[in-house]
C-alpha positions as CSV (number, residue, x, y, z in Angstrom):
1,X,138.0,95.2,105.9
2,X,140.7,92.5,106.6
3,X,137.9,89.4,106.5
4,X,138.7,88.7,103.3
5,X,142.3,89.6,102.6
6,X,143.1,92.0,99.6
7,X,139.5,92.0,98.2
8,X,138.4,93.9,101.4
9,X,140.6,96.5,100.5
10,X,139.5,96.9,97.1
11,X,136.1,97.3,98.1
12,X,136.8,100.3,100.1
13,X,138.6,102.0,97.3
14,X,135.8,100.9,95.2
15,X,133.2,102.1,97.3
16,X,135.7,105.6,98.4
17,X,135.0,106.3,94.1
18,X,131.4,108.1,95.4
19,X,128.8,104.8,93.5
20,X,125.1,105.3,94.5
21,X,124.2,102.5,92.7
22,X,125.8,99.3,93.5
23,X,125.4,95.8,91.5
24,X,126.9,92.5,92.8
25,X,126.8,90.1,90.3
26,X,127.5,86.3,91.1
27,X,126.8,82.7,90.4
28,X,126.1,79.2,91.9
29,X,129.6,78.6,91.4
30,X,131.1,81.4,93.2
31,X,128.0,83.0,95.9
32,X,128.9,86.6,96.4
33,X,126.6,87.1,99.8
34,X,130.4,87.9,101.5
35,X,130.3,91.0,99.1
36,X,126.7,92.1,100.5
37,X,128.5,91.5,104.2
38,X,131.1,93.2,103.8
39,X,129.2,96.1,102.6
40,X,126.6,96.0,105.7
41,X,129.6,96.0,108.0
42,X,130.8,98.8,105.9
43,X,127.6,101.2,105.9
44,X,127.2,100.3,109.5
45,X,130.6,100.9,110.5
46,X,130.1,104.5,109.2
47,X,133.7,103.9,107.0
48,X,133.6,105.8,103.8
49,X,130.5,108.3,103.1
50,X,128.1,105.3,105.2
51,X,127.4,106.1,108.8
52,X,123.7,107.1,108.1
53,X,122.1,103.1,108.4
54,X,120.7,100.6,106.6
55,X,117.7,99.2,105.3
56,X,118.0,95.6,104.7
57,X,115.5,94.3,101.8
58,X,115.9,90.1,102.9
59,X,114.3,87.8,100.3
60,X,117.2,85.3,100.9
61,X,117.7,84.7,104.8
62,X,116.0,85.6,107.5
63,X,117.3,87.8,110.0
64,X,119.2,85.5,112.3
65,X,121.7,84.6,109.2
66,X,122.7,87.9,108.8
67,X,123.3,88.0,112.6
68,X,124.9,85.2,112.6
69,X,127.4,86.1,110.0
70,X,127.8,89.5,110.9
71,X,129.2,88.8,114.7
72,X,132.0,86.4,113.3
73,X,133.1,90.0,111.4
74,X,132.9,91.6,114.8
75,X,129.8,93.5,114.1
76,X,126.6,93.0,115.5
77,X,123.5,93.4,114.3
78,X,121.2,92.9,116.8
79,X,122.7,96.0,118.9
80,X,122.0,97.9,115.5
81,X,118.6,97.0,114.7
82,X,117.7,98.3,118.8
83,X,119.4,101.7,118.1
84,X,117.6,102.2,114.5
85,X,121.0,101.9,112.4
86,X,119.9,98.7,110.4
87,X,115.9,98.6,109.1
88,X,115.2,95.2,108.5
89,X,112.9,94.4,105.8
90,X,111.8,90.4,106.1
91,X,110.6,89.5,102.9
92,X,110.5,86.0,102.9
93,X,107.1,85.5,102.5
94,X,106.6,87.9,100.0
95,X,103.8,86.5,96.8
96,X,102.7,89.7,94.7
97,X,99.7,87.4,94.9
98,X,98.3,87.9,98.2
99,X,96.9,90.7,99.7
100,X,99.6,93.4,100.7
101,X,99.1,93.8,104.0
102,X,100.2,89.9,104.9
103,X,103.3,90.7,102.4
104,X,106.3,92.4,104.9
105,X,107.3,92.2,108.1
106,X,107.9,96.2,108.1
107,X,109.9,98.3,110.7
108,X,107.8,100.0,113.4
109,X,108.4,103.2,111.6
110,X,107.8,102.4,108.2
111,X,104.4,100.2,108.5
112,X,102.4,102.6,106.6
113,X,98.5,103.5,107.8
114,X,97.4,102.9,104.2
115,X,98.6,101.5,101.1
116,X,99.7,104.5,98.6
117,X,100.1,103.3,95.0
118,X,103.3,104.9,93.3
119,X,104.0,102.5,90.7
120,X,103.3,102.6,87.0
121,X,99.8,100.4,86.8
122,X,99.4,99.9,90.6
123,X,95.4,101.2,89.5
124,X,95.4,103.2,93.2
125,X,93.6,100.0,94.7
126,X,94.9,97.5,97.3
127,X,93.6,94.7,95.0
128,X,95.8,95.2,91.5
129,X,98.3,92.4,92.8
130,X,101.8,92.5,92.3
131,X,102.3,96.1,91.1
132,X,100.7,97.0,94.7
133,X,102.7,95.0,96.6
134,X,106.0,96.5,95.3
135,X,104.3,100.1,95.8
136,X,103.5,98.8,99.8
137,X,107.4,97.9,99.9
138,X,108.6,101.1,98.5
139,X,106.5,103.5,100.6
140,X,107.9,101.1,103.4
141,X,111.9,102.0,102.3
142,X,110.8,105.5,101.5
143,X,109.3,106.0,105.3
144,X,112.5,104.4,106.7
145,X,114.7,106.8,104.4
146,X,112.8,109.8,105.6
147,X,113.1,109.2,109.3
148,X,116.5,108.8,108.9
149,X,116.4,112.2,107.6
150,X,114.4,113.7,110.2
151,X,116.9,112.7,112.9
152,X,119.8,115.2,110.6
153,X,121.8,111.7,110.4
154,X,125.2,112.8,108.5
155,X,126.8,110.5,105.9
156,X,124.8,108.0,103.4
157,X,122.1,105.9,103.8
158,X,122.2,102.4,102.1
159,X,118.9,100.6,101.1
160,X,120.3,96.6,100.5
161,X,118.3,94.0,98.4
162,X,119.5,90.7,99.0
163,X,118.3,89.6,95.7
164,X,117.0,90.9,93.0
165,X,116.7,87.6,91.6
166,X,114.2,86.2,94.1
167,X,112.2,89.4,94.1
168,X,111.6,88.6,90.3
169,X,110.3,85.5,91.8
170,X,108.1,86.8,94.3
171,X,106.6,89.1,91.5
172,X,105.9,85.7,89.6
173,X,108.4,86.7,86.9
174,X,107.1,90.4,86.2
175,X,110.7,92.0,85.6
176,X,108.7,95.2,84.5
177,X,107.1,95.6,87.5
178,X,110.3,94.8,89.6
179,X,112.6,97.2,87.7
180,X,109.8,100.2,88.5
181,X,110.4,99.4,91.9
182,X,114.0,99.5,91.5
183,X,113.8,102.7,89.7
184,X,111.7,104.0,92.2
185,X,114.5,102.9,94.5
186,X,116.8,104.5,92.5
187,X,115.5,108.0,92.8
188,X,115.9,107.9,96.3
189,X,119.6,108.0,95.7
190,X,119.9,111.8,94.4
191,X,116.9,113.2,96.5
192,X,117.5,111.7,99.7
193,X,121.2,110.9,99.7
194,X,121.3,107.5,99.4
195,X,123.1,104.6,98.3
196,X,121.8,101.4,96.8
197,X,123.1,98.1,96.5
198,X,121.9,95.4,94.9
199,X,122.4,91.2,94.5
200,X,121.6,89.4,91.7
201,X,122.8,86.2,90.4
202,X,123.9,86.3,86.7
203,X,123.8,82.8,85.3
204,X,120.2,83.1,86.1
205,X,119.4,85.5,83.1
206,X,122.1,83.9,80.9
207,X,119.6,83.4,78.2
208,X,118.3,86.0,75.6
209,X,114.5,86.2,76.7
210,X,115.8,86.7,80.3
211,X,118.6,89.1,80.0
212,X,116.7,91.8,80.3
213,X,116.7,92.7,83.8
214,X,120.4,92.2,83.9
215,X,121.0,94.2,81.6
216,X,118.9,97.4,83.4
217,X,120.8,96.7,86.3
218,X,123.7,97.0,84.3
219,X,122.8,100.3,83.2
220,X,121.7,101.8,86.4
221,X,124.6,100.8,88.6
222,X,127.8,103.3,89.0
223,X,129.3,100.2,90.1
224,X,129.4,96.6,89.3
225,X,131.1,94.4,91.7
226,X,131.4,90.6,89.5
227,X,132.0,87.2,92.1
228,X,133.0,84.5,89.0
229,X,134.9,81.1,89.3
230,X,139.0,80.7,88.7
231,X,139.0,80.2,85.1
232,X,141.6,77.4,85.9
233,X,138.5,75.3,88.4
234,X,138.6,75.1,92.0
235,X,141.6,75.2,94.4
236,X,142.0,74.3,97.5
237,X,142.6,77.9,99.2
238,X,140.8,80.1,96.6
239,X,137.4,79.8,96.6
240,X,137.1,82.3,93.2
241,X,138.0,86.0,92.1
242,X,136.3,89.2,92.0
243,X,136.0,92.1,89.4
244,X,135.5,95.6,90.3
245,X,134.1,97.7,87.5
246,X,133.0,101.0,87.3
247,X,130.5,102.7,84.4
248,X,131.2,105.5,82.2
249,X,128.5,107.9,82.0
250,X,126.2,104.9,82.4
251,X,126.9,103.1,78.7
252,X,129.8,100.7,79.3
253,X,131.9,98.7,81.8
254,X,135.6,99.6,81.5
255,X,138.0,98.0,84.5
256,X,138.3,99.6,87.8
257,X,140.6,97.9,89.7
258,X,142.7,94.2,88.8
259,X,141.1,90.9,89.8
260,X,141.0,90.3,93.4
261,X,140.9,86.9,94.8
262,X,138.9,85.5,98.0
């Protein structure tokens, strides 16, 4: 975890404090994708409570960025995606519109034979839209979790969603219907042993009508892990700083670790 100089540290303590839920907040001024790298190196790696594998929810990049990225850290994905470690969702073509089955580009293992509606108003039919599609995804994480399972993998597995913000989007702005899905998501966590970690991009809901989902996600993580701007502007060697906070008993943010620069 030296990629990124102190911060990488911190994260490992961070993530070393036993958080399920993971939140990484961040803005157009300072991107915190490095944070979601680091972590995928992490949970691939096997460093910490990971070591189980991944399932990589992409709404942002496709596949070959991640790869990309990934093999300047020394880690490569490709090689972990052949051996089952790293489940990769593609979801950039994801419209709650459409019908599900032209939604996700699934793992062999977790295509499912039939769509099985979970969510709250999913109506148990394959054409109630958006609610379905989200309940076609989930049954597709949920059949990836469990085959992990089956094979008695020790250590965590860690569902990724790289973002939040753009699966808002792809549900045409439904936040209700996107944080069933993450609750969903969230259950996995104490019945299956898993982690989740999330991405979403703050300044996006910095107005009252949208703060809404933030705020869940707020409330649901054990940790939240805050990419944000110098407050003195831009420098030539510091691109920005990052906060480490961790929840108490799911009702506040108090400080977990000092600022940490990057």
């Amino acid at each position: 975890m030296e990629e990124y100089g102190r911060g990488g540290d911190l994260l490992s303590e961070a993530m070393c404090s036993g958080a399920r839920v993971v939140v990484v907040e961040d803005c157009v001024d300072a991107p915190g994708a490095f944070v979601l790298h680091l972590l995928l190196k992490r949970a691939l790696a096997g460093g910490g409570g990971g070591g189980a594998g991944t399932a990589l929810l992409a709404l942002a990049q496709p596949f070959s960025h991640y790869d990309r990225v990934l093999r300047k850290m020394g880690c490569n994905l490709s090689v972990h995606r052949k051996s089952e470690r790293l489940h990769f969702f593609d979801l950039q073509a994801f419209p709650g519109k459409q019908s599900p089955k032209h939604l996700v580009s699934f793992p062999n293992h977790a295509k499912p034979e039939s769509l099985i509606s979970l969510l709250p108003n999913s109506g148990g039919t394959s054409g109630s839209g958006i609610a379905d599609s989200l309940a076609q995804l989930y049954n597709g994480v949920r059949r990836t979790v469990e085959a992990n399972r089956a094979k008695e993998s020790t250590g965590r597995f860690t569902v990724m969603i790289d973002d939040v913000s753009l699966l808002e989007v792809a549900a045409n702005g439904s936040a209700d219907d996107v944080l069933d899905f993450l609750h969903y998501c969230v259950t996995l966590t104490s019945e299956m042993n898993c982690s989740l970690v999330v991405l979403v991009h703050e300044d996006i809901y910095s107005s009252e009508d949208g703060v809404g989902l933030l705020l869940h996600l707020r409330y649901i993580a054990d940790l939240v892990i805050r990419a944000a701007p110098l407050s003195t502007g831009l420098a030539a060697d510091v691109h920005g700083q990052v906060r480490f906070l961790l929840t108490n008993s799911h009702t506040f943010l108090v400080p977990f670790f000092e600022r940490a620069l990057w």
